[in-house]
N, C-alpha and C positions, 0 to 999 in steps of 0.2 A: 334506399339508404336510411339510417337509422339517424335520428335526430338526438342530439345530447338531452333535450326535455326529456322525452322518454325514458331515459337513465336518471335522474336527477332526485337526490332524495333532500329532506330537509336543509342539507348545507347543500352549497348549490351544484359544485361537480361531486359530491360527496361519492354517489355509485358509479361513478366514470373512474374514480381515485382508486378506488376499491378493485374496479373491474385489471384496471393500471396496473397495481400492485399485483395481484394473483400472476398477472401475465411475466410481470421482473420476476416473479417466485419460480413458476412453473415452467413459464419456459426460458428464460434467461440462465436459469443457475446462479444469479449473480451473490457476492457476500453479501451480507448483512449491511455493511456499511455503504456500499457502492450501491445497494438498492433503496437506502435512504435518500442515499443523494441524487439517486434518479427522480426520487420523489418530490425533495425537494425542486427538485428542477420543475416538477412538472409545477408545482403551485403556482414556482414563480410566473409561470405564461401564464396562468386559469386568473392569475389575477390583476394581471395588466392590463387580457381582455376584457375582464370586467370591469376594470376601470375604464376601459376605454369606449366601453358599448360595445364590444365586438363580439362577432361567431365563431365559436371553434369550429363548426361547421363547414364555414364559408369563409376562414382566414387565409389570406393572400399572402404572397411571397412579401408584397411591399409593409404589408403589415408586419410581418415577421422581422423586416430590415428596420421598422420603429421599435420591435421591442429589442434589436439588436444595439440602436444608437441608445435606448434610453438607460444599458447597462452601462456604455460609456459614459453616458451624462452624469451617474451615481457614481462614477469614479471606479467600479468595479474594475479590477487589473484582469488585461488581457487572456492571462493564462485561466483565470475564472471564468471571463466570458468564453473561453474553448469550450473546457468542461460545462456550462450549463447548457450552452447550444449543442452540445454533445446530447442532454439529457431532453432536449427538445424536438432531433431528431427521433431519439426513441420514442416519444410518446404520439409522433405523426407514425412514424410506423406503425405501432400498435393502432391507431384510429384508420387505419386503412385495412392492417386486417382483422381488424373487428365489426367494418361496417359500418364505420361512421362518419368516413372519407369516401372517396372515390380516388383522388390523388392525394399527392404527399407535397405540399409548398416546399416545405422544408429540403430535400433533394438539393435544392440550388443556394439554399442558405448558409454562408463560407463563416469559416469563423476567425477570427484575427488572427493574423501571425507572430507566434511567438519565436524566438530563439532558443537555442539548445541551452538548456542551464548547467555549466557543469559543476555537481554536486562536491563539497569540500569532501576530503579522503584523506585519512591517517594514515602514517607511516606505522610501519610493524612495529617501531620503539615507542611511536606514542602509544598505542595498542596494549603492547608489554608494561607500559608506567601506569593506565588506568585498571590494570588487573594489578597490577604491584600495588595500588590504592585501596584494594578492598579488604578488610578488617576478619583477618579468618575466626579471630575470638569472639565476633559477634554470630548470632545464632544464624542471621542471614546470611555470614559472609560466604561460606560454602557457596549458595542458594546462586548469589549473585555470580561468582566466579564461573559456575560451569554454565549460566545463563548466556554472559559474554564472551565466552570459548565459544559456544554451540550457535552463536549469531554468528559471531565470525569468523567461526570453522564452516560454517555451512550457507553465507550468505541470505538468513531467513528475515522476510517480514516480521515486524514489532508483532501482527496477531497470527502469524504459523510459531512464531517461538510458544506464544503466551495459551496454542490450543495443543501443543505438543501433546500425547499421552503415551502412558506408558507403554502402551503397546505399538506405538510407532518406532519404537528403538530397536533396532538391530546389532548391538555392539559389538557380539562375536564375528556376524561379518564386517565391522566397519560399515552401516549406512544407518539413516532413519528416513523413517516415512513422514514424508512433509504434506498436509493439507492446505492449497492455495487461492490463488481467485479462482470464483466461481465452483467452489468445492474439488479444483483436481487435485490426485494425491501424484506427488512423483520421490522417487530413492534418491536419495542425496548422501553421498558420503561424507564422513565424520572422520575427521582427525584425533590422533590417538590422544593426543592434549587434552581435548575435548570429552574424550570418552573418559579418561582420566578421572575429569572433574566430576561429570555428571553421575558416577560411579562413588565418588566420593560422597557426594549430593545426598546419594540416594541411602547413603546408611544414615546420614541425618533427617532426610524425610521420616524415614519408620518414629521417630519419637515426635513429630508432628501430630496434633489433634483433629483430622479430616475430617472438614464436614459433607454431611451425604450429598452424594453427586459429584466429589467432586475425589473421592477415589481415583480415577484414570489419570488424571492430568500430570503432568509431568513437574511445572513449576508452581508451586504455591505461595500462599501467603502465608508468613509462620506466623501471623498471629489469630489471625483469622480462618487459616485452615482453608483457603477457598484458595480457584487457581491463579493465577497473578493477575494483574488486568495491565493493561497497555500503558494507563499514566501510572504506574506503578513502577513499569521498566523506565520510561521518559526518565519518570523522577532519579533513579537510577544509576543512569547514563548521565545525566543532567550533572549532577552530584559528582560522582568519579570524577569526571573530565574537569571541571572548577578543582577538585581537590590534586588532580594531575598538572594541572596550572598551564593548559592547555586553550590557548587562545583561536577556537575553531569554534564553528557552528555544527554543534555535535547529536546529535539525536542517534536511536538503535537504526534507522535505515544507515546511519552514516558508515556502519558495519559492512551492512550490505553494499557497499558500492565498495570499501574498502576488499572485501573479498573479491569483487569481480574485477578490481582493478589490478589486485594484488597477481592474482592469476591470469589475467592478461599481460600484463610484463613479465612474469616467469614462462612467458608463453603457452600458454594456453589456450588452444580451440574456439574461438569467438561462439561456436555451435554450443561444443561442452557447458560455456558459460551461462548459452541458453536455458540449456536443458538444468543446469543446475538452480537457476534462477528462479525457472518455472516461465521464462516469459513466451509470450504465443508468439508475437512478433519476434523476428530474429532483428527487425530497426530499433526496437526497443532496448538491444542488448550493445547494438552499434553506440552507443552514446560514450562506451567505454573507450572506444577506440580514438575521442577526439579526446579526452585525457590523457590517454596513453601519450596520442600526438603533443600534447601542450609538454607534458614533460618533455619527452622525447628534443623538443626544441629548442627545452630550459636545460639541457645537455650540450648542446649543440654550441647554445651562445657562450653557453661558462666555456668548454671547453676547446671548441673549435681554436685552430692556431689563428686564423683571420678575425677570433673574434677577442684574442689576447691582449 
């Protein structure tokens, strides 16, 4: 078995980090973000043990449950400690099959239980008021308009909207091609609203000043010529909904849940939803159905005669 010394360059897990990453790259597929935050993850344990004197070698289940309580001790919230124990587990895998385990501690290591959160969700009129919000006389408003169509015609992530290109569009059949976690692409159809805008969009792109590279991409930045970036939309979204006078906790995923909810109550295929989604898990897409239920309830109690 291969001992962490043997890998160790001037910082002290430096070439284990290195080895780490190639492996999130190559063989995970994972995005760009979610491989940071593996990485993150991994520091955080390279560094407790070394504060602690310990081996990564030779680290035990009960040590693991110390660096478990000492997240709680920092007041870190449970749903965070999910996700880094999450990124803890990957990196005992990888040291097992790289050879620098024999076992994996980690296997038995649980991580706190959180509750379902269910995510705030606009109604179609709040939807319609923050597109009614947007300024078509400004050079962005176009820009913006078919951005917020095409999130929530299509239920897309803040960064499949914002890597959109142009050659993912499909309009004469009704779909575009969405790029998602872990780079999979899947067809998502587009509503004619949608196509409308982005249509419209796109004869105001031509008098945009592109800068090189970034030719394909679908939404830009007018001033800057580049593709849009993520706090770009935030700010956005941010913005519309204040000036919609919209008292919700609103972000562009808020879209996304809107659309999966929206076609859940219009009935919609919980499967369909998946696939549109992009989620692997079909329990990942279930979250929808205990909104669906909370409404469903809030019907029930307004309207029920027993509850008159």
């Amino acid at each position: 078995m291969k001992t962490v010394d043997e890998h160790q360059s001037v910082n002290e897990h430096g070439a284990l980090l290195k080895r780490y990453r190639q492996y999130l790259l190559l063989e995970k597929s994972l995005s760009p973000n979610t491989l940071e935050a593996y990485m993150d993850d991994a520091h955080k344990i390279l560094d407790y043990i070394t504060d602690c004197g310990l081996d990564l070698t030779t680290l035990t289940l009960d040590e693991l449950h110390g660096f478990a309580a000492a997240m709680g001790d920092l007041g870190i919230a449970p749903r965070s400690q999910a996700r880094i124990i999450s990124g803890v587990k990957s990196l005992f895998k990888f040291l097992t099959l790289d050879g620098y385990r024999d076992d994996d501690p980690s296997e038995l290591l649980e991580a706190p239980k959180i509750g379902r959160h269910l995510p705030d969700v606009l109604s179609v009129q709040e939807i319609d008021s923050i597109i009614a919000c947007i300024d078509l006389s400004l050079p962005e408003g176009q820009r913006n308009r078919a951005m917020i169509e095409t999130m929530y015609s299509c239920g897309l992530r803040v960064s499949e909207l914002c890597s959109l290109k142009m050659e993912d569009l499909f309009l004469e059949e009704g779909f575009i091609r969405v790029t998602g976690k872990g780079s999979k692409q899947r067809l998502v159809p587009i509503s004619d609203r949608a196509i409308k805008e982005i249509r419209y969009w796109l004869k105001d792109r031509c008098h945009i000043e592109v800068r090189s590279g970034a030719e394909p991409y679908l939404f830009l930045s007018i001033r800057r010529g580049r593709p849009i970036s993520r706090i770009m939309v935030f700010d956005i979204v941010k913005d519309l909904t204040a000036k919609a006078g919209i008292d919700k906790t609103v972000s562009p995923h808020t879209f996304r849940h809107s659309f999966a909810t929206h076609l859940l109550e219009g009935g919609a295929n919980l499967r369909a939803i998946q696939c549109m989604l992009g989620h692997e898990k079909i329990s990942t897409t279930e979250i929808y159905t205990h909104i669906d239920r909370s409404r469903l309830r809030e019907e029930i109690v307004l309207h029920h005669p027993r509850n008159i």
